[in-house]
N, C-alpha and C positions, 0 to 999 in steps of 0.2 A: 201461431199464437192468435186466439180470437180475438176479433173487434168488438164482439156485440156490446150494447155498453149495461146492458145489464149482467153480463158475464164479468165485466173487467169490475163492475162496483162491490160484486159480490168476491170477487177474487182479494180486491183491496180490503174489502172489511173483514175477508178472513184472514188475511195477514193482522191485519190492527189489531183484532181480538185475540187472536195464537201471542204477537211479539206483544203488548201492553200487557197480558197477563206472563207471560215471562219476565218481562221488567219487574214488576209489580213483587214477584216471587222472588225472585233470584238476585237482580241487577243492581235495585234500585242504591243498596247502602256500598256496594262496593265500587260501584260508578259514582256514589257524591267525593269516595274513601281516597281516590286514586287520581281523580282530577280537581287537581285545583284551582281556584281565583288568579287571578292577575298579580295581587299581592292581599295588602291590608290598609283598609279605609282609615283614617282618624276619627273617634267620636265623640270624643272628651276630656278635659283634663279635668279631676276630681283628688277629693283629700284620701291621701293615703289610708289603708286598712288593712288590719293585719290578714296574714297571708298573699297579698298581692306581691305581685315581682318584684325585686328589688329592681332590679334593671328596667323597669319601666317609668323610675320616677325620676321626675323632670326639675333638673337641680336649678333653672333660671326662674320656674316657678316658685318651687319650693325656698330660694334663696329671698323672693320679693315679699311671700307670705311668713317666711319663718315657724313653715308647719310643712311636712314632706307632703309632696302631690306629684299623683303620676298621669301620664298620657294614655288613655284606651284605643284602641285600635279591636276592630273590627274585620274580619277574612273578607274581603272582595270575593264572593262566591261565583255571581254571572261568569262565564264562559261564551267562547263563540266554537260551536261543533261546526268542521266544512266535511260535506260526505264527496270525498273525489273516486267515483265510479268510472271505471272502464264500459262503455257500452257499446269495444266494437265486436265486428262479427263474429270473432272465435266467442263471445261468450255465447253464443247460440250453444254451443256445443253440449250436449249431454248425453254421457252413455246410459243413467239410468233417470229414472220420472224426472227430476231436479234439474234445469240447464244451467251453467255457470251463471249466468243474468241472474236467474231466478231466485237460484242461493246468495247473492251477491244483496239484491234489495231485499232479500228476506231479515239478513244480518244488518243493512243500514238501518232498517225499520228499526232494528231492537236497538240501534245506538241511540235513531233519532229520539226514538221515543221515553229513553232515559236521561237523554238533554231535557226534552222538556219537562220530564217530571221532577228536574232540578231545577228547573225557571231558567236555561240555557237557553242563547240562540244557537236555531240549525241552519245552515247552506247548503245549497248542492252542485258541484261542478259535474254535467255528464261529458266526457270526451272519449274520441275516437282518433283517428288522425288530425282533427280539427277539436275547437271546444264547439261541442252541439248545444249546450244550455246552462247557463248559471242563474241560480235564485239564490237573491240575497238573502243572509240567516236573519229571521224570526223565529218568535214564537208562537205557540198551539197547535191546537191536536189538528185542525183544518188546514193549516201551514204544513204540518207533518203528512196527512193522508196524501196535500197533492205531492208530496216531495214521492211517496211510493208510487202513486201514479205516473209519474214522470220515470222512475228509476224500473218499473215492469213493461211500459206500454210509448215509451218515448219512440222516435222511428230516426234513426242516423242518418245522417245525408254520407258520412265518414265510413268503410269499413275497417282500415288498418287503428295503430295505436301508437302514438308521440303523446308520452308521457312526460317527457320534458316538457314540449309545449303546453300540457295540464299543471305542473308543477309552477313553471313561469307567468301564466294566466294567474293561480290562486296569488301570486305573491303582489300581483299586481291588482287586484281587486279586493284582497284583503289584504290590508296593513297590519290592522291588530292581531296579534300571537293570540294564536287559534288551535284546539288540539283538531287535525285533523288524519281522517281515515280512506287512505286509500285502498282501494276495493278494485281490482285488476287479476289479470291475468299475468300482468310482468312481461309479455310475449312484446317486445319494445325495443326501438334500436337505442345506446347506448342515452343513458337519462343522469350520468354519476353528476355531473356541473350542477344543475338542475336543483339533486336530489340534496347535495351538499350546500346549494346556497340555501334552500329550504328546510331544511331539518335545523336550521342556525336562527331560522325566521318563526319557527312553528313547532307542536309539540308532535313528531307524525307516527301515526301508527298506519303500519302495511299490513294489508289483506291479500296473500297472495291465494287467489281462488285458482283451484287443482279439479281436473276430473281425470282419472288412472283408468280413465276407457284413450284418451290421447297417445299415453308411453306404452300400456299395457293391452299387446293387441291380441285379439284370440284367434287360434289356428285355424283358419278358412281357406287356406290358399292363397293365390293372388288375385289383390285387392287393390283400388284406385282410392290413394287419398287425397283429397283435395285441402288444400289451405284456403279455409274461409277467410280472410284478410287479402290476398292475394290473387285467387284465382286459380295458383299453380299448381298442377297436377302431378301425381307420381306414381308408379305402377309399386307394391311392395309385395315380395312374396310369406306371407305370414308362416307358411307351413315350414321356414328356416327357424332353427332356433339361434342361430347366430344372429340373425337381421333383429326377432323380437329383442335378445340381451341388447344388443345394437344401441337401438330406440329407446331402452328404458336408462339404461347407462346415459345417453345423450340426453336426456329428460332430468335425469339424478340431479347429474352434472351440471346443468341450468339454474335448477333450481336453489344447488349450494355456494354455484358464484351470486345468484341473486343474496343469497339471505349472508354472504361476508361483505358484499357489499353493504347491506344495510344494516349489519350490527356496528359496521365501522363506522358508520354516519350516526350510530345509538339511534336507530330507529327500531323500536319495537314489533315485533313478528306474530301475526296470528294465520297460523294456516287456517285454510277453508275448502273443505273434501265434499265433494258432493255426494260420494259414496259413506261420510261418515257424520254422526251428529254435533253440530258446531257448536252445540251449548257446551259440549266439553272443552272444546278449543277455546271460548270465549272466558268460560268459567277460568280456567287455566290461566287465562291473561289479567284477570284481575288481581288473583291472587298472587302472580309471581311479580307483577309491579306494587302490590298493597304491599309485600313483604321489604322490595326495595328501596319503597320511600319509609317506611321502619326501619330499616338497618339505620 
């Protein structure tokens, strides 16, 4: 991945320009649609008018004036966005152009950048086996660009992934119920304690980021894979077709304890394929949660 820093600024502002005009097109009404404020502010008490709620009117008022008067209330719209990014080694991994990292802060851009075009604050937890960086949420566009600079070009001291300790970290540095977006691999030793006091605390949505070059391997022969988190080695003979069903079976499987784990926490699910276009996946997520706070 380059250093140069006129490479990395021109990388950042092509992201800014691609995800801001996808907000802009696509996001912006179904991201204000689907999350909401904290509650509702008080603004006034005023004299009754026809069509207004009945249930809005304020009978200790109304009883001192002897004319009905109701209470207005106001939606607490501000939000606090946390982007909890996985940035250890396996997201290096990529079988085609896109690495999991890259697809990962490409999709937080387009959260961030829909927080702020609602006046939301943004945060960003990056963790690996340790938390490598927290920025506390603000707002603007200059707030947001460094959040992508940190989330493309950050350097880990960590390469594994304790997820829990990133889940424990957010609860402890943010207090106020916050909708946040984990953006991970999922590749984690057991996080359920974690995930369940969290999801009680916070509104969470999981990004589980996928590349099907990892389960799906092509007939070469044998092959040395290495576990970037790890270090450990292993000899695999690809030209079996028993070992590929194997692999991708044992990959399935992962990933459907991952996601009953997390519907049973009612944590919401958006996959993320590097081999597939994530404005479908994302699109998809607005509307089947728009649909559910309608029912």
């Amino acid at each position: 991945m380059t250093r140069d820093p006129k490479e990395i600024l021109k990388k950042i502002r092509r992201i800014e320009l691609r995800t801001r005009r996808l907000v802009n097109s696509m996001f912006a009404g179904q991201y204000h649609s689907v999350f909401k404020g904290r509650g509702m502010n008080f603004e006034e008490v005023r004299e009754y008018a026809p069509g207004d709620e009945i249930r809005s009117i304020d009978w200790n008022v109304t009883a001192r004036m002897n004319a009905p008067y109701i209470k207005k209330y106001t939606e607490e719209r501000e939000l606090t966005v946390m982007l909890l990014v996985d940035v250890s080694a396996s997201g290096i991994f990529g079988s085609v152009e896109l690495s999991k990292r890259e697809l990962a802060a490409e999709v937080a851009s387009i959260l961030a950048f829909s927080a702020i075009n609602n006046n939301d604050k943004v945060g960003l937890i990056l963790f690996t086996d340790r938390i490598e960086l927290f920025i506390p949420p603000k707002k603007g566009r200059l707030h947001t660009l460094r959040l992508i600079r940190e989330m493309l070009y950050f350097e880990p001291e960590g390469r594994g992934t304790d997820l829990a300790g990133a889940l424990d970290y957010l609860n402890l540095v943010v207090s106020r119920r916050s909708v946040v977006f984990m953006i991970s691999d999922f590749l984690a030793p057991d996080f359920t304690k974690a995930l369940t006091v969290s999801s009680k605390r916070h509104d969470l949505v999981a990004m589980p980021v996928i590349d099907k070059g990892e389960s799906e391997l092509p007939n070469v022969g044998i092959i040395t894979l290495e576990d970037a988190e790890t270090g450990e080695q292993i000899d695999v003979n690809t030209s079996s077709k028993a070992v590929r069903q194997a692999l991708r079976e044992i990959n399935e499987d992962r990933l459907a304890d991952l996601e009953y784990l997390l519907r049973s926490r009612r944590v919401d699910i958006v996959r993320l394929t590097t081999t597939e276009d994530y404005l479908i996946s994302l699109r998809n997520f607005f509307e089947q949660r728009e649909r559910r706070q309608a029912a």
